[in-house]
C-alpha positions, 0 to 999 in steps of 0.5 A, a space after each residue: 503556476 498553478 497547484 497541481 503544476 507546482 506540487 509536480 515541479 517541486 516533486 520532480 526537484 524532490 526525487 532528483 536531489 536524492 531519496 524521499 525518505 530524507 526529512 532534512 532536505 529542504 527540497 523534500 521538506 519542500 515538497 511534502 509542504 506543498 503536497 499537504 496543502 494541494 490535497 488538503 485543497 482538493 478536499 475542501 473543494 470537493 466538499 464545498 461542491 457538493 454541499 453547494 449542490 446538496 443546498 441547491 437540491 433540499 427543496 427537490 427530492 428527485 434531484 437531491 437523490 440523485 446528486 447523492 447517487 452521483 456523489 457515493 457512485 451508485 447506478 453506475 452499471 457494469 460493461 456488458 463486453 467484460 466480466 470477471 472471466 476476461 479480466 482473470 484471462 487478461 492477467 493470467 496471460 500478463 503473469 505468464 509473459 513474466 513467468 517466460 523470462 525465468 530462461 533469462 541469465 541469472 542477475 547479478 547480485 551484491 554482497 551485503 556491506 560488512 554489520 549490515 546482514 541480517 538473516 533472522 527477524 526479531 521475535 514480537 511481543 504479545 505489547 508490540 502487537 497490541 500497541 500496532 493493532 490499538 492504532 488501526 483505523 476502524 476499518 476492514 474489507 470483505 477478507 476479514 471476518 472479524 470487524 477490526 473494532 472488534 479486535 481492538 476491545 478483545 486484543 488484551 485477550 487475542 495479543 499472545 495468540 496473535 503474537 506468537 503467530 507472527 513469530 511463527 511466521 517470521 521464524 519459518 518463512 511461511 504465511 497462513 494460507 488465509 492471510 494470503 487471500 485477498 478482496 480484488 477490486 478491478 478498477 479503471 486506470 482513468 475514469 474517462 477510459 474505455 470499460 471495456 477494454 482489460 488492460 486498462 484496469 488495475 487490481 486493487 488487492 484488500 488483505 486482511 488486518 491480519 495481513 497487514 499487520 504482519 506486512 507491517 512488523 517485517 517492514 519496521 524491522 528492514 527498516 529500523 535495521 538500515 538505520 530509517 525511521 519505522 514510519 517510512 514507507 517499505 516502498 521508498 526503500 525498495 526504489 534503489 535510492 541510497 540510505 544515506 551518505 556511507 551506508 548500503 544500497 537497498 537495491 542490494 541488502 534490503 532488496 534480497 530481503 524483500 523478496 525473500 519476504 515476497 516469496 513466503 507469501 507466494 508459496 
């Protein structure tokens, strides 16, 4: 069995033998060894690639050019048959078929095991703040307009302030409106896919560090709160996959609150 069939074998024992969040199961452990070592794979092949083709082209300009043209995605253009206007059209159209089931019968929800509510986040502090954004990546997209190394040198002056943003918006349920917006990239489900065709494309939506940030302290309080480690992903919590042996569901509890967490970036 090769790789890529091995690591999607194992993947699908992970997912069967209970949550993805459980770092003692030896089926998950087992996993994630083999995910580690397939994408670790993946990389060193594709550098040794294209170092063989960088050493192969030193000698001819044109060729070496074009390798790294191929190698950073330069010169590809644009579908004629598609632009900004179809897409947008395209997923208007798909957010108003979901908007359509508003008539549907109410859900059905679950009350909340008792010691397990939680109706207000905690307040963070201007330390907390600090140490989160010393551990981002030195990386931004086109939303921010302060270069995230740049937040990094200035946090001992800018933590208070940002600290008592969050709070803010923890306490009263509402997101600047400019920590709302975001960078869309559309970008093709598959490579080899038809450009020209809407509903292949997926949008890919780049906050702003700020954003993420914010995302990031709510998601260490769910978590910490349902007993998890604050490292985990909010995603896993959210696929209705039990905690652990006695305690809650996140379908229920943890899911009320995500969406009310969605629903102050809505609106």
């Amino acid at each position: 069995m090769d790789h890529p069939q091995l690591f999607r074998s194992l993947e699908r024992v992970a997912r069967r033998s209970g949550p993805v969040s459980d770092s003692t199961s030896p089926s998950v452990l087992a996993w994630r060894t083999e995910r580690l070592r397939y994408f670790n794979l993946v990389r060193r092949r594709r550098l040794e690639f294209w170092m063989a083709c960088v050493a192969a082209d030193q000698s001819q300009p044109c060729r070496l050019w074009r390798s790294f043209d191929q190698l950073l995605g330069r010169g590809r253009a644009p579908p004629r048959s598609i632009d900004a206007s179809v897409l947008h059209q395209f997923f208007d159209d798909k957010v108003a078929v979901c908007a359509a089931t508003a008539n549907a019968a109410a859900p059905q929800y679950t009350a909340a095991p008792v010691g397990y509510e939680r109706r207000l986040f905690t307040p963070v502090t201007p330390t907390e703040v600090s140490e989160m954004v010393r551990a981002l990546p030195d990386k931004q997209c086109l939303s921010d307009s302060m270069l995230t190394h740049v937040l990094k040198s200035s946090v001992d002056i800018l933590g208070p302030f940002l600290s008592r943003l969050f709070c803010w918006s923890l306490k009263h349920g509402a997101v600047p409106l400019k920590m709302k917006a975001a960078h869309i990239t559309p970008t093709l489900k598959k490579a080899d896919l038809d450009p020209a065709d809407a509903k292949l494309y997926r949008l890919i939506a780049n906050l702003s560090v700020l954003s993420k940030l914010l995302e990031r302290l709510v998601a260490e309080q769910l978590l910490t709160s349902q007993g998890q480690q604050p490292s985990t992903r909010l995603a896993v919590c959210i696929q209705g996959a039990p905690l652990d042996g006695n305690g809650p569901r996140s379908g229920s509890w943890l899911t009320s609150c995500w969406l009310w967490t969605l629903a102050i970036w809505q609106y």
